[in-house]
C-alpha positions in Angstrom: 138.8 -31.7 -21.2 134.6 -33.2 -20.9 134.6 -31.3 -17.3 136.2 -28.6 -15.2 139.1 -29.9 -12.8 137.8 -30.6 -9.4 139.3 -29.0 -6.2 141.6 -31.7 -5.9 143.4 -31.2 -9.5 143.5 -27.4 -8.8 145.2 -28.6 -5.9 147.8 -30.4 -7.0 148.3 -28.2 -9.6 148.8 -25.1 -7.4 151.6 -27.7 -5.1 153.1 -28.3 -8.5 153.2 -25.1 -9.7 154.7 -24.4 -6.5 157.2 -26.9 -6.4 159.2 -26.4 -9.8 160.3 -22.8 -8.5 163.1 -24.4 -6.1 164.5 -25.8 -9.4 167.5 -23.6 -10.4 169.3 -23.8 -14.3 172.3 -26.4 -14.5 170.1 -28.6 -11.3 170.2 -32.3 -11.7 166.2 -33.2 -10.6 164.6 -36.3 -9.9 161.2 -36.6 -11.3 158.6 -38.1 -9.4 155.6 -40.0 -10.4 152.1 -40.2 -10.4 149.2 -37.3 -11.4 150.9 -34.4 -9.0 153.9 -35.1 -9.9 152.6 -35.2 -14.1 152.0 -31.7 -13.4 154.9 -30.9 -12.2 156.9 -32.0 -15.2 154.6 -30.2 -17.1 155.3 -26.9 -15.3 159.2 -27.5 -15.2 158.6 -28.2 -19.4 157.0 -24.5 -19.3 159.9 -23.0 -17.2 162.2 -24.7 -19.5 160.9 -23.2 -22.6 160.1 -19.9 -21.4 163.7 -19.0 -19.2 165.6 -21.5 -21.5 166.9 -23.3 -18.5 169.5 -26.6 -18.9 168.5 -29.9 -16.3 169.0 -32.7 -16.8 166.6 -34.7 -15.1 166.3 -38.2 -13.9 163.0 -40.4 -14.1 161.7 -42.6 -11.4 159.7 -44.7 -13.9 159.4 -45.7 -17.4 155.8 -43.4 -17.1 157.5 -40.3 -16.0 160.2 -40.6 -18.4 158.3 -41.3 -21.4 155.7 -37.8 -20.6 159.0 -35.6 -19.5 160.8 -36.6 -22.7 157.5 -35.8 -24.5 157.5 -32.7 -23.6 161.3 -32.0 -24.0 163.3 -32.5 -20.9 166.4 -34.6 -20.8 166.2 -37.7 -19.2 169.3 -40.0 -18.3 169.5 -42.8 -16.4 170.4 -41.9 -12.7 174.2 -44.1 -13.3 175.0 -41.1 -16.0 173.8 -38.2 -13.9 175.1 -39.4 -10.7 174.1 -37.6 -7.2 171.2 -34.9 -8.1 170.0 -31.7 -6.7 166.7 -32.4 -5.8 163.5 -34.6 -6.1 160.0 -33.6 -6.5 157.7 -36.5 -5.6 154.3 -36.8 -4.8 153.0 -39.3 -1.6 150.2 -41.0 -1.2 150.4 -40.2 2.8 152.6 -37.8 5.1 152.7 -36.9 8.8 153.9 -34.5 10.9 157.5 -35.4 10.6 157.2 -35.8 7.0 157.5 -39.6 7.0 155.6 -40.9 3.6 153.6 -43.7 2.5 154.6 -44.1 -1.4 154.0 -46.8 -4.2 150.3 -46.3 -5.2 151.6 -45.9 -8.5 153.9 -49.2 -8.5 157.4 -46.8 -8.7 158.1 -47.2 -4.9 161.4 -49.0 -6.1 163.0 -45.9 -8.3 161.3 -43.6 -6.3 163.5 -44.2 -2.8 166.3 -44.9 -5.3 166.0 -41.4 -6.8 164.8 -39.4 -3.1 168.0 -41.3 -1.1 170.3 -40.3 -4.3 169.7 -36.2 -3.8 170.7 -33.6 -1.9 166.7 -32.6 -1.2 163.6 -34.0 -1.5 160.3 -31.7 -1.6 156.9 -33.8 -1.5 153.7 -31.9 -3.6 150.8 -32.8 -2.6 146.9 -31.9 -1.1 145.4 -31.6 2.2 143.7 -34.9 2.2 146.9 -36.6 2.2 148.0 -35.8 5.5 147.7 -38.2 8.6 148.1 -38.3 12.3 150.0 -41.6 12.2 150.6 -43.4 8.8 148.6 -47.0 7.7 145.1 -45.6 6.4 146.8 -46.5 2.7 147.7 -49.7 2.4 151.4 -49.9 2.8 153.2 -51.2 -1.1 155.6 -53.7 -0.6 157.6 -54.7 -4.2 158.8 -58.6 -3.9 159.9 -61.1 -6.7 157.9 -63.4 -8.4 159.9 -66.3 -7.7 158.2 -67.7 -4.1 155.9 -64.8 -3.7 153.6 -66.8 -2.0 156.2 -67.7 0.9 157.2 -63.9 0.8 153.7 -63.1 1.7 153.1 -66.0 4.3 156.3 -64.9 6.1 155.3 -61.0 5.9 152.0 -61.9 7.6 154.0 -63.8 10.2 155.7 -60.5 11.0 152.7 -58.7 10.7 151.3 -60.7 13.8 153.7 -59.1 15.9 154.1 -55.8 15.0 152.7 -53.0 15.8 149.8 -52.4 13.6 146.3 -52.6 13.3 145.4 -54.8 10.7 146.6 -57.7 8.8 145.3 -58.1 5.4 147.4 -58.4 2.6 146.7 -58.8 -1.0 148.2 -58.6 -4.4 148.0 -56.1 -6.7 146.4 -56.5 -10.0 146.0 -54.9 -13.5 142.9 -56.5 -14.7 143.3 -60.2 -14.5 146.7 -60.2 -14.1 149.7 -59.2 -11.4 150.6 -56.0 -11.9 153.8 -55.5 -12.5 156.3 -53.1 -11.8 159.0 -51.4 -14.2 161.1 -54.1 -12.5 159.0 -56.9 -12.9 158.6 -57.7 -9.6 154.7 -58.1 -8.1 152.9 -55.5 -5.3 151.8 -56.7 -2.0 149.2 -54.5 -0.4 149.2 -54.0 3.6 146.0 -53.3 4.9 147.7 -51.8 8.3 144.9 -49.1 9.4 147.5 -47.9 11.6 151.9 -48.2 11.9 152.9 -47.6 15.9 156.6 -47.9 14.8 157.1 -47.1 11.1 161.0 -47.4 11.4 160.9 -50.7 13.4 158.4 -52.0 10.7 160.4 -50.7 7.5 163.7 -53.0 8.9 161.4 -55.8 9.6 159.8 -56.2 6.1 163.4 -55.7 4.6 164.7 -58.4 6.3 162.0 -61.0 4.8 163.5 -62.8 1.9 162.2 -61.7 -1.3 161.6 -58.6 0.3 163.0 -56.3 -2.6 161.7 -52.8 -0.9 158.5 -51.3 1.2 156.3 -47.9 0.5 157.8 -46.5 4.3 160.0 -43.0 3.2 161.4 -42.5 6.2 163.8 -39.5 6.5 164.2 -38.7 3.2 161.9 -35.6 2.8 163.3 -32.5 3.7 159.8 -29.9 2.8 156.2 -31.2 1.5 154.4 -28.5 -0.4 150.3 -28.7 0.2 148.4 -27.4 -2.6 144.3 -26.1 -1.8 141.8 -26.1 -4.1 141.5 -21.9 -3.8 145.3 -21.6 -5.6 146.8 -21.3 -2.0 149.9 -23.4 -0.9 151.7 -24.3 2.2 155.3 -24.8 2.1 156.5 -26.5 5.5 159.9 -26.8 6.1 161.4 -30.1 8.2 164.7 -28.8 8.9 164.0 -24.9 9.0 160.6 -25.6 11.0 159.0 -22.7 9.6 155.9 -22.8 7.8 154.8 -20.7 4.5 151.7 -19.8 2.7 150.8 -18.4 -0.6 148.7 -18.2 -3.3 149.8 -19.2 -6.6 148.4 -18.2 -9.8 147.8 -20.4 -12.7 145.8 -20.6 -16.0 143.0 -23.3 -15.8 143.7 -24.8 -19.4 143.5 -28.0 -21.2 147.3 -28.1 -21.4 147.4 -28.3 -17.2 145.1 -30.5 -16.9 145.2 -32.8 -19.8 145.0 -36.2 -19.3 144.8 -36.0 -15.4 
């Protein structure tokens, strides 16, 4: 690496570290994505190669699955695995009640797919992404290409009435052009600054024709591991209630950290 990793990556690497210990041999796992979640399949790679576990694993993008075959998982399609074990995802926002914001990476789609399709899903994250009440990120919503400007007039229609601060919405872009997700569908951004009634807000937008799926995970996380930039981690659990902390230890290397 050209610098150290900042408190952040330690962070997320601790939360990941963390994470892949709930992963038992024979588990069917759902592999998130994004750079916590990168982390994570490297650290179930390690555990794989050092205990000589079997999972087979499921990717929720062509990303995820490309880096975990890389580094000698098995990947399948989520048809030939069929109902898994457990997720591990990261989120680009949570709250109290463990209701996410997700789809800063453009896998929002797979990503529910996967989380709604499992037994368990565990979040991995860092401090900063935890909110009071979710809308600071703008909210993804994945719609066609065919009509997307009618799919965004009629969104902002909606928008008027609900319960949110702000308005703005904007397409996503990779340079000069849409991006794209695995799907091929475009990204509409919400600026919302604030959602009063995620759930009421999440069945709007999926009503909306052309509408093909929002960023709002709403009750599908069961824990969200917090990772700190000191090696500690905070496990909290939605269902138990209780709340965990420890440190965990791992080695600062290139291999961690590579390519974060």
């Amino acid at each position: 690496m050209s610098k150290p990793p900042s408190r952040s990556d330690r962070a997320k690497a601790a939360a990941a570290q963390r994470s892949v210990a709930f992963i038992e041999d024979g588990m069917k796992v759902g592999l998130g994505t994004g750079s916590t979640a990168a982390l994570m399949v490297r650290a179930l790679a390690e555990r794989v190669r050092t205990e000589g576990l079997t999972l087979t694993c499921v990717a929720t993008s062509t990303r995820t699955a490309d880096q975990a075959r890389g580094e000698g998982l098995k990947v399948v399609p989520l048809d030939e695995a069929g109902w898994l074990d457990l997720t591990i995802d990261g989120a680009d926002e949570f709250d109290a009640d463990l209701s996410l914001i997700k789809g800063g990476g453009g896998a929002l789609l797979q990503e529910k797919i996967v989380a709604a399709a499992s037994d368990r899903m565990i979040v991995i994250t860092d401090a900063s992404k935890e909110v009071k009440t979710l809308g600071a990120f703008p909210l993804p919503v994945e719609v066609i290409p065919f009509g997307w400007t009618a799919t965004q007039h009629l969104i902002g229609e909606n928008l008027e009435e609900a319960d949110v601060l702000g308005t703005e919405i904007s397409r996503r872009m990779a340079g000069s052009e849409p991006f794209r997700t695995d799907e091929g569908n475009f990204i509409l951004d919400l600026a919302l600054v604030r959602i009063g009634d995620a759930r009421k807000l999440s069945l709007t937008l999926n009503q909306i024709p052309g509408v093909v799926e929002n960023g709002l995970f709403l009750g599908l996380c069961d824990a969200v591991i917090i990772g700190h930039g000191d090696g500690r981690v905070e496990t909290r659990d939605l269902h138990t209630g209780t709340v965990h902390e420890e440190s965990v230890l791992f080695e600062e290397t290139d291999n961690i950290f590579r390519d974060l």
